[in-house]
Each structure stands twice: as structure tokens, then as C-alpha cells.
The first five atom37 places (N, CA, C, CB, O) and aatype in JSON, in Angstrom:
{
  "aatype": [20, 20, 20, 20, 20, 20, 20, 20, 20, 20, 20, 20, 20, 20, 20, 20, 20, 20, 20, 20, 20, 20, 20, 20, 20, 20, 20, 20, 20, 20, 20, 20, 20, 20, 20, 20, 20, 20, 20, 20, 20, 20, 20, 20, 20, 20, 20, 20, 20, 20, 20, 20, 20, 20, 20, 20, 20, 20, 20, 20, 20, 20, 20, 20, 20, 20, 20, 20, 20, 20, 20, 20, 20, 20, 20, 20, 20, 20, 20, 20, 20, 20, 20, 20, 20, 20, 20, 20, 20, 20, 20, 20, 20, 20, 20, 20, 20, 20],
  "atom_mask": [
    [1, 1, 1, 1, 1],
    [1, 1, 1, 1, 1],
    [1, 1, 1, 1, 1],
    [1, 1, 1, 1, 1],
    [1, 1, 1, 1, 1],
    [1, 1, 1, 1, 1],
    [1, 1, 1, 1, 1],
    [1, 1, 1, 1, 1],
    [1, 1, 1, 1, 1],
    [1, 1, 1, 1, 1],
    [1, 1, 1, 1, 1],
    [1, 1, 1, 1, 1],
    [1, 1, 1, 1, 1],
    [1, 1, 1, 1, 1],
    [1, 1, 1, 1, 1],
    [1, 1, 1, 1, 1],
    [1, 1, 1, 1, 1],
    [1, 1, 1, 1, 1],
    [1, 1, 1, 1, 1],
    [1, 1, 1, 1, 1],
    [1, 1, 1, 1, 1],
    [1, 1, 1, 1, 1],
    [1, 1, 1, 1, 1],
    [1, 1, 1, 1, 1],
    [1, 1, 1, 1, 1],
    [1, 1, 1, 1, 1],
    [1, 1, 1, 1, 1],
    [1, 1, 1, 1, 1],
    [1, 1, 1, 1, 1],
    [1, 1, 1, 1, 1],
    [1, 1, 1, 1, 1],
    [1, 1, 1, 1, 1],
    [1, 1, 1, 1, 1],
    [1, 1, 1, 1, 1],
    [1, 1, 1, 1, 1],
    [1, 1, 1, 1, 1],
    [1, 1, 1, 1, 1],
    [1, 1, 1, 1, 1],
    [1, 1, 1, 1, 1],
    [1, 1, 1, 1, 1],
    [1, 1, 1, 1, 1],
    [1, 1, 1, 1, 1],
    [1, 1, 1, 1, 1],
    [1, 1, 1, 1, 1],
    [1, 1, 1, 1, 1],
    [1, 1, 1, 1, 1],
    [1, 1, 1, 1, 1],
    [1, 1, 1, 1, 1],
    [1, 1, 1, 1, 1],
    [1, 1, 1, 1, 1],
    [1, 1, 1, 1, 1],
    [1, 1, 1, 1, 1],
    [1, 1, 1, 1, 1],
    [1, 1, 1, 1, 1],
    [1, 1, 1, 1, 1],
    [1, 1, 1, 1, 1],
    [1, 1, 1, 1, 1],
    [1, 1, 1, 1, 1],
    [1, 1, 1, 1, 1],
    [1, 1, 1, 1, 1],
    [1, 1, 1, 1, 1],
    [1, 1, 1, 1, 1],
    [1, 1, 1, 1, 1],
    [1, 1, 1, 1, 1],
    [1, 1, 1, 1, 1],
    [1, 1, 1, 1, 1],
    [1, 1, 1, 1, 1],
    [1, 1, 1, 1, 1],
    [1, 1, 1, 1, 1],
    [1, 1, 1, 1, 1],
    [1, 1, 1, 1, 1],
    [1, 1, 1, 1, 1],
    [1, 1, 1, 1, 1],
    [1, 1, 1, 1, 1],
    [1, 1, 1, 1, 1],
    [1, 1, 1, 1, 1],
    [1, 1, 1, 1, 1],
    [1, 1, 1, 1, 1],
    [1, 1, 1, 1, 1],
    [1, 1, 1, 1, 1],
    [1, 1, 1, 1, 1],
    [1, 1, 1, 1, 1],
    [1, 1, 1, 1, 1],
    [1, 1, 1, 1, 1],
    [1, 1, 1, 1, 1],
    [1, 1, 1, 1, 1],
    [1, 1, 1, 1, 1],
    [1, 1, 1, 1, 1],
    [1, 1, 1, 1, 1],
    [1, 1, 1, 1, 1],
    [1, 1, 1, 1, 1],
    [1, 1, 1, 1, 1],
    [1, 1, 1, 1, 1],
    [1, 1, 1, 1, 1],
    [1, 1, 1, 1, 1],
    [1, 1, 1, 1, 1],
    [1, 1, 1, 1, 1],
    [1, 1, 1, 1, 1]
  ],
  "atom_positions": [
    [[83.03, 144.31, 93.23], [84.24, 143.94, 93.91], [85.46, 144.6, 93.3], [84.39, 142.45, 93.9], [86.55, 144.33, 93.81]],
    [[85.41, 145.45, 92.26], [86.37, 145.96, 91.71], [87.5, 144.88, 90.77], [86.93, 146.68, 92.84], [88.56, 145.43, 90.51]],
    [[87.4, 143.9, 90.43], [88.23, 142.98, 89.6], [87.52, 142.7, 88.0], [88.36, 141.5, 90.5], [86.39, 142.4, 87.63]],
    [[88.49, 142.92, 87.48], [87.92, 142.54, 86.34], [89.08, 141.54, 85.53], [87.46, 143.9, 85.55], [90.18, 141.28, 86.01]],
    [[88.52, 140.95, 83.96], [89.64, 139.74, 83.56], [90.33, 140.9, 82.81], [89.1, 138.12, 82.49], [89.97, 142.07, 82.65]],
    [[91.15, 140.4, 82.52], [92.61, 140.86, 81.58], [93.69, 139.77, 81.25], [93.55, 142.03, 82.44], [94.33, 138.99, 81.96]],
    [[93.64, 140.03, 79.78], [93.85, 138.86, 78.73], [95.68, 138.93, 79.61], [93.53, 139.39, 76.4], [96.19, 139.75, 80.36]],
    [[96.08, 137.92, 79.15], [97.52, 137.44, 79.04], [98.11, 136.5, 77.8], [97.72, 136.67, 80.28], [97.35, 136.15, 76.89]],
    [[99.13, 136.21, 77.8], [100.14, 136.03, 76.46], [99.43, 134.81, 76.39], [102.04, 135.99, 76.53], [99.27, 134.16, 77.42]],
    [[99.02, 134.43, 75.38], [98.49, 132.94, 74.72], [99.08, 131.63, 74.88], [98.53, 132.98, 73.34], [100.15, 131.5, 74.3]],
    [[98.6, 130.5, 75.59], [99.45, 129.75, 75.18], [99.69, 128.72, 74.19], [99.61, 129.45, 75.9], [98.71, 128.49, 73.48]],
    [[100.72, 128.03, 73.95], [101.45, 127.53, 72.92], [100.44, 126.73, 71.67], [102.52, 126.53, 73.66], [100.47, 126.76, 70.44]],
    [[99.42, 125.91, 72.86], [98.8, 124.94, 71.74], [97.37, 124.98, 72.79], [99.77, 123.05, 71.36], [97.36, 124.87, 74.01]],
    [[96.15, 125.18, 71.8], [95.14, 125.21, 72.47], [94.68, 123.93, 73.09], [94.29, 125.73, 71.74], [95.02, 122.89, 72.53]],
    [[93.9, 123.87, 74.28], [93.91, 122.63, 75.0], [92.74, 122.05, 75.89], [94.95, 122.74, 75.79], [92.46, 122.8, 76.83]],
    [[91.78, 120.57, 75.79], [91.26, 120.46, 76.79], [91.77, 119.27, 77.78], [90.06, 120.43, 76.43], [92.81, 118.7, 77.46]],
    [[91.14, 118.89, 78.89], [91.08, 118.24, 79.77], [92.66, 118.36, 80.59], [90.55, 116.96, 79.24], [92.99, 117.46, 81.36]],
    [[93.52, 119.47, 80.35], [95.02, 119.21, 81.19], [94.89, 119.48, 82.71], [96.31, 120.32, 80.62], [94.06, 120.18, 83.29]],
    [[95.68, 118.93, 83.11], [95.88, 119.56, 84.61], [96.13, 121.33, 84.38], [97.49, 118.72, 85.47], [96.32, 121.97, 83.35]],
    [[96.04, 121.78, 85.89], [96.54, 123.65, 86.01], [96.53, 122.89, 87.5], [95.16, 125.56, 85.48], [96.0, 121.89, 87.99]],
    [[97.63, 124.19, 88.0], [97.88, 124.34, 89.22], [98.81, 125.43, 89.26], [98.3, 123.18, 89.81], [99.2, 125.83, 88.16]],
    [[99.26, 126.01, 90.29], [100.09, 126.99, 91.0], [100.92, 126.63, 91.65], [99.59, 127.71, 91.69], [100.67, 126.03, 92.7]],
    [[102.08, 126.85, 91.29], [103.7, 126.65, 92.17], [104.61, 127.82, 92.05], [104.72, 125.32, 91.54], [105.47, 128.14, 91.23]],
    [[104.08, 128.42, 93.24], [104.88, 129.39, 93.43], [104.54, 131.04, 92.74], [106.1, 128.76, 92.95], [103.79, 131.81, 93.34]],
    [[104.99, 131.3, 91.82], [104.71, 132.37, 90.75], [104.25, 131.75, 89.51], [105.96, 133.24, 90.43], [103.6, 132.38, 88.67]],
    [[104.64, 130.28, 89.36], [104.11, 130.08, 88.1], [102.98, 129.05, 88.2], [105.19, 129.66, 87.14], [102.68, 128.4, 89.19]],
    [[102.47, 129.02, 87.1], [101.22, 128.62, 86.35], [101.63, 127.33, 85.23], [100.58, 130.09, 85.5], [102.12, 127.55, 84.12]],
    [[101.33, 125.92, 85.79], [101.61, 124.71, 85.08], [100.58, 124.7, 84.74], [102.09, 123.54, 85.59], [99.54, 125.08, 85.28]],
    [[100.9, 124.04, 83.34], [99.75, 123.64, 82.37], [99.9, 122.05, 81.93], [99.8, 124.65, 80.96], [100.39, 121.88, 80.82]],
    [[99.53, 120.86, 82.68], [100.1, 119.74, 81.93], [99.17, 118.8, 81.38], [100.98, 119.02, 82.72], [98.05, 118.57, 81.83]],
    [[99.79, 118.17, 80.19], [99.28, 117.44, 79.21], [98.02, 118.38, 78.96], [99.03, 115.87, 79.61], [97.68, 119.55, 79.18]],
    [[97.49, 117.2, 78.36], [95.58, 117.29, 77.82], [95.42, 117.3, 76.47], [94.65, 118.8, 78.24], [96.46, 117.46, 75.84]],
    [[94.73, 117.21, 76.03], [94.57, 116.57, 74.21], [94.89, 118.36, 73.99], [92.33, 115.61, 73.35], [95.02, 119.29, 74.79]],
    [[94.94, 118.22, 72.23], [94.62, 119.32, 71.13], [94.42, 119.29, 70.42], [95.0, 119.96, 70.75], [94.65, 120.19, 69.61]],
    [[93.65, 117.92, 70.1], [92.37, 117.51, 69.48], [92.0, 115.69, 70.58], [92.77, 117.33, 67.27], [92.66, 115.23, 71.52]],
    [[91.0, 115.24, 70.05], [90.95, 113.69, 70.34], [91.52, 112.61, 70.38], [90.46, 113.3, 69.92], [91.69, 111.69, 71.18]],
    [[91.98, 113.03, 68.75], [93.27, 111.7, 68.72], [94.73, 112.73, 68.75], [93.23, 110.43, 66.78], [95.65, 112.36, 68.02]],
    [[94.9, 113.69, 69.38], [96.18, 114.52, 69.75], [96.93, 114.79, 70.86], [96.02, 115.5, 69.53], [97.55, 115.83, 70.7]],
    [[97.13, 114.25, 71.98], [97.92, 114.39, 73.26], [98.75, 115.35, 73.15], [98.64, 113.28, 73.69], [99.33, 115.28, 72.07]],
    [[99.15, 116.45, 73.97], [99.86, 117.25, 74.22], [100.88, 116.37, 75.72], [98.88, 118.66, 74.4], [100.43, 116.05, 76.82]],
    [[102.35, 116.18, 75.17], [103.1, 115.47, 76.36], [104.14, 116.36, 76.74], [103.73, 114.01, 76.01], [105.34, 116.06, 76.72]],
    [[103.57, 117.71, 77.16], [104.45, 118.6, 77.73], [104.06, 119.55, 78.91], [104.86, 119.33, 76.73], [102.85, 119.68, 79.13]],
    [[104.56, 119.93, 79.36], [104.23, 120.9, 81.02], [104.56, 122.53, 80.45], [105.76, 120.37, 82.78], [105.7, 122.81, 80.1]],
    [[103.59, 123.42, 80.41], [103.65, 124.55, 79.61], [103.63, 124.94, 81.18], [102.49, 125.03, 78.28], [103.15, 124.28, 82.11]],
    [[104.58, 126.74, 81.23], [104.84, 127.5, 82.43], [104.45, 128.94, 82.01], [106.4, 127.35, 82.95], [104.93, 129.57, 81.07]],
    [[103.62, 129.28, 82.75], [103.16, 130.72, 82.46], [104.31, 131.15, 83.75], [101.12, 131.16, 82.67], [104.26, 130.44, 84.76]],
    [[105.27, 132.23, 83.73], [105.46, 132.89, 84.92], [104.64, 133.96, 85.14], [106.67, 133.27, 85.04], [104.75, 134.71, 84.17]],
    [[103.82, 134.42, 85.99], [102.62, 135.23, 86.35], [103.77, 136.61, 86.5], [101.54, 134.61, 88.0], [103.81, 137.62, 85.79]],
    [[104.57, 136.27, 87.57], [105.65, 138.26, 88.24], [106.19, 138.02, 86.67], [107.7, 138.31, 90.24], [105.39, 138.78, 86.12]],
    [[106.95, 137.52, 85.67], [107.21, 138.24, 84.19], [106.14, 138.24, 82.87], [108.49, 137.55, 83.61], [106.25, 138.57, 81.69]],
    [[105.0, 137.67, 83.75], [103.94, 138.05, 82.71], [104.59, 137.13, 81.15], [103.9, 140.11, 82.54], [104.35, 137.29, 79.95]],
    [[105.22, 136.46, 81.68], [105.45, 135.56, 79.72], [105.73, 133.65, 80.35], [107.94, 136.49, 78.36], [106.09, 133.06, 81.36]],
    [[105.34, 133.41, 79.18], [105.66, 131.99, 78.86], [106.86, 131.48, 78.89], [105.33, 131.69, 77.76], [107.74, 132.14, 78.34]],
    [[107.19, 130.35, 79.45], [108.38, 129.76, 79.51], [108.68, 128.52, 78.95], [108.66, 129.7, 80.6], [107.82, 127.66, 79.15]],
    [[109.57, 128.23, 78.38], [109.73, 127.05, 77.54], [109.13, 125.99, 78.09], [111.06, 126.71, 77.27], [108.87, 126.0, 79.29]],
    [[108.79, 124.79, 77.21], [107.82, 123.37, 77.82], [108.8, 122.55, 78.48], [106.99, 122.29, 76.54], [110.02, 122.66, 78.38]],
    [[108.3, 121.9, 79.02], [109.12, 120.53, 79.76], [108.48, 119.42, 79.15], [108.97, 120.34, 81.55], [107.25, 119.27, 79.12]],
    [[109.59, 118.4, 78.52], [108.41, 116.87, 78.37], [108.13, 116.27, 79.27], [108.75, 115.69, 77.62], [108.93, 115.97, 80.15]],
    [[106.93, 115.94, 79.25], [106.51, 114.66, 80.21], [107.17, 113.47, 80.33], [105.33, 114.18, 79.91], [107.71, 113.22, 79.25]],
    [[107.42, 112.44, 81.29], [107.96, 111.43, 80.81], [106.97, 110.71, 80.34], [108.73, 110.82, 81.61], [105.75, 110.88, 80.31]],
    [[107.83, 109.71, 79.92], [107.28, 109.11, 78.56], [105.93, 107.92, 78.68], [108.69, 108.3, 77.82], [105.25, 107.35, 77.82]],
    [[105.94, 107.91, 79.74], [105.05, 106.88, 80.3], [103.97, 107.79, 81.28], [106.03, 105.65, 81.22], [103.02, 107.16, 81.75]],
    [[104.04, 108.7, 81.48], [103.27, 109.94, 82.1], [102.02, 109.54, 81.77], [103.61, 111.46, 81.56], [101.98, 108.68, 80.9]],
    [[100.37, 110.15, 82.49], [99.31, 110.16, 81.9], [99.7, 112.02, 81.23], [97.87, 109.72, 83.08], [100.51, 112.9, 81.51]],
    [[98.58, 111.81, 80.24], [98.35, 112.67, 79.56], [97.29, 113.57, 79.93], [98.25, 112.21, 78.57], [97.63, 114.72, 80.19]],
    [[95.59, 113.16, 80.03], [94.95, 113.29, 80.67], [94.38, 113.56, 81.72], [94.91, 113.05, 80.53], [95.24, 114.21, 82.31]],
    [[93.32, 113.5, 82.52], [92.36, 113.04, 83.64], [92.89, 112.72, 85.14], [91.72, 111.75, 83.15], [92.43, 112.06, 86.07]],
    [[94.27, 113.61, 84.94], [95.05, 113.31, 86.13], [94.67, 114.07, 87.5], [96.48, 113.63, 85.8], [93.82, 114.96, 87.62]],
    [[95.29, 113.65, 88.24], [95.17, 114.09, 89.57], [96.5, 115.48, 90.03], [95.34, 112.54, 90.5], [97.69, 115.32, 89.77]],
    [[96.1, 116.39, 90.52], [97.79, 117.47, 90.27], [97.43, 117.77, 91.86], [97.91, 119.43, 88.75], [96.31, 117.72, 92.36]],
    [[98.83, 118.14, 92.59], [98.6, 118.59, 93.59], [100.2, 119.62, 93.73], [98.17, 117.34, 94.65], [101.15, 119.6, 92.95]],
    [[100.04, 120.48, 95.04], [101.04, 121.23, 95.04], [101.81, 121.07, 96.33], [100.63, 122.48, 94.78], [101.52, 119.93, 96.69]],
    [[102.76, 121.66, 97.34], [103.53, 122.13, 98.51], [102.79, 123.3, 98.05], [105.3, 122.06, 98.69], [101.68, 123.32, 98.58]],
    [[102.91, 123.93, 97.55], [102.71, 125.57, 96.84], [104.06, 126.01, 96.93], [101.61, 126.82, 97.73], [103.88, 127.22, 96.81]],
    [[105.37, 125.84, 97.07], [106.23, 126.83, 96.82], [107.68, 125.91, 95.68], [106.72, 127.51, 98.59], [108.67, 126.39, 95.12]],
    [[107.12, 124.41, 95.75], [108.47, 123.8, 94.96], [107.96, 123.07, 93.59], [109.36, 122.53, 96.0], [108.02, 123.46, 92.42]],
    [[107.24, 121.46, 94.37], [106.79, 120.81, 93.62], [105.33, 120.63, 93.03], [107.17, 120.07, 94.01], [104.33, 121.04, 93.61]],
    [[105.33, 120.13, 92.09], [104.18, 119.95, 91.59], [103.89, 118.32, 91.75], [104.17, 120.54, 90.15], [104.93, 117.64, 91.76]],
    [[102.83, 117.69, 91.87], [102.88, 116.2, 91.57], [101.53, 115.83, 90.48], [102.75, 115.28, 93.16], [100.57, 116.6, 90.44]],
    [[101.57, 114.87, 89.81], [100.87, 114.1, 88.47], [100.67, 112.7, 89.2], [102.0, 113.97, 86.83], [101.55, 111.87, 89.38]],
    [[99.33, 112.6, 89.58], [99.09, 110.94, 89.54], [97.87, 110.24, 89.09], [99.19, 110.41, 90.85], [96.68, 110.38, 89.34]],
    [[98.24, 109.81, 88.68], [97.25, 108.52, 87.39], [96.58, 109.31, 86.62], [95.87, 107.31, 88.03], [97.09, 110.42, 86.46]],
    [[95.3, 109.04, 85.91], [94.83, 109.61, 85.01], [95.03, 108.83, 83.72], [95.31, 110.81, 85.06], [95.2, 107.62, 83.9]],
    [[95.06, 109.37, 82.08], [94.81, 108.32, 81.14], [95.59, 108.86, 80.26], [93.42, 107.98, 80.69], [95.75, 110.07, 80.15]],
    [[96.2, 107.89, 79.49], [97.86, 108.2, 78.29], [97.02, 107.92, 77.07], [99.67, 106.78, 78.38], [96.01, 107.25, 76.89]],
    [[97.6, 108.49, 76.48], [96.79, 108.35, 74.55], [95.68, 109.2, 74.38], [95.96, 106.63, 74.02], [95.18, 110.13, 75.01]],
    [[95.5, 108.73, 73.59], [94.73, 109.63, 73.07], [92.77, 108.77, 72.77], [95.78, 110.15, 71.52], [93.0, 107.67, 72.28]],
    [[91.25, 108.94, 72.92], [90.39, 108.55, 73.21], [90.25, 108.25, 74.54], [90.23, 107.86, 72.54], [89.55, 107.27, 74.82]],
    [[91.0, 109.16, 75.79], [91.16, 108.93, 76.65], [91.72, 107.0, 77.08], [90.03, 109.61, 77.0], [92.46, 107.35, 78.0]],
    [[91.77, 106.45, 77.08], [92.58, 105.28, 77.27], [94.18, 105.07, 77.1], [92.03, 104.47, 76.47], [94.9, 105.93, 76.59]],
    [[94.64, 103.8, 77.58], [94.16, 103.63, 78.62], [94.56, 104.39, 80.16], [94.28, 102.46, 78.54], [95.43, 105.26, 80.19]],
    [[93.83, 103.95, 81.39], [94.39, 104.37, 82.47], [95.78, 104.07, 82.76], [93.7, 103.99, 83.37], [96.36, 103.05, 82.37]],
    [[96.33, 105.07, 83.53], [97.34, 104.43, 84.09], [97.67, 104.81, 85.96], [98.57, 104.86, 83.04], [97.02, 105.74, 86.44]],
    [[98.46, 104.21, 86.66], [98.44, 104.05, 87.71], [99.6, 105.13, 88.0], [98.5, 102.66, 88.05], [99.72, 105.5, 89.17]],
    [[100.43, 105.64, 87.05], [101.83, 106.4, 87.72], [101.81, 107.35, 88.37], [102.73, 106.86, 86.97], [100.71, 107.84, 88.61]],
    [[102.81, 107.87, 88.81], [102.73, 109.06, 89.79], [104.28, 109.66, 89.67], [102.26, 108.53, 91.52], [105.28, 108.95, 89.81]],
    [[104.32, 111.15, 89.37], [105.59, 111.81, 89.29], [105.17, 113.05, 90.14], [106.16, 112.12, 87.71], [104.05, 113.48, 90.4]],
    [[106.7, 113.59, 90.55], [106.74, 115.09, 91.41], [107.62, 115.67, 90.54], [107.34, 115.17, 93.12], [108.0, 116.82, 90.72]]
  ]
}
């Protein structure tokens, strides 16, 4: 098919279980541990057209961290709903942000 991978700029803090999605040109990265007992409570932005990283956004404070649900418009918002805050995955929570 003619495609092959090609690395891009690293990001900030290595990570499992976060949301990804696409808005627009960029590339959200939110929450997800960086270790077990470590939550990452920030929204990392790859811009794809400048090829670099863009400063984090915090989550709010009551945000899940985890196991969330992400959805897009594709050209504005992003949305976060429920999923699990802390860290050993627990507990759930019910919120929802755009």
C-alpha cells in the first residue's frame, strides 16, 4: 500500500489506558496512569500540520482520569464522559465535560 510508520516528537510522560482522539489537526491525549498508583490529570496536544507538542491543559479537578468514554464534532470539541479518577483504577465516576 505504500505507507509506512514514521516516528514523531515524544510525548511528555509515558502512558497507559488515556483517551486519544482527533480534533481537527490536533491529536488529544487525555489522562491515563504513568504508573498504577500515578494519574496523569492533563490533556497533552500533538499539533499533526506543526508536527510539535503543545503545552498541557489540566483536567478539571473532579474529571475521570481513566477508562473514559471520548468523542468528537471533528472540527471543535472534544467530550470526556465517565470512566474512573485515582489511581487502581477506582473509583468510577459519572461526569461528563466538552
Amino acid at each position: 500500500m505504500g505507507l509506512e510508520w514514521e516516528p514523531v516528537a515524544p510525548i511528555r510522560s509515558p502512558r497507559f489506558d488515556a483517551g486519544g482522539i482527533q480534533v481537527g489537526s490536533l491529536l488529544l491525549t487525555i489522562g491515563g496512569y504513568a504508573a498504577i498508583d500515578e494519574v496523569l490529570e492533563v490533556v497533552e496536544f500533538y499539533d499533526m500540520a506543526r508536527g510539535a507538542w503543545l503545552p498541557p491543559l489540566a483536567l478539571p479537578e473532579d474529571a475521570p482520569h481513566s477508562h473514559h468514554a471520548v468523542a468528537t464534532d471533528g472540527t471543535r470539541y472534544a467530550y470526556v464522559v465517565a470512566g474512573q479518577r485515582g489511581t487502581w483504577c477506582s473509583p468510577a465516576v459519572p461526569r461528563a465535560y466538552v
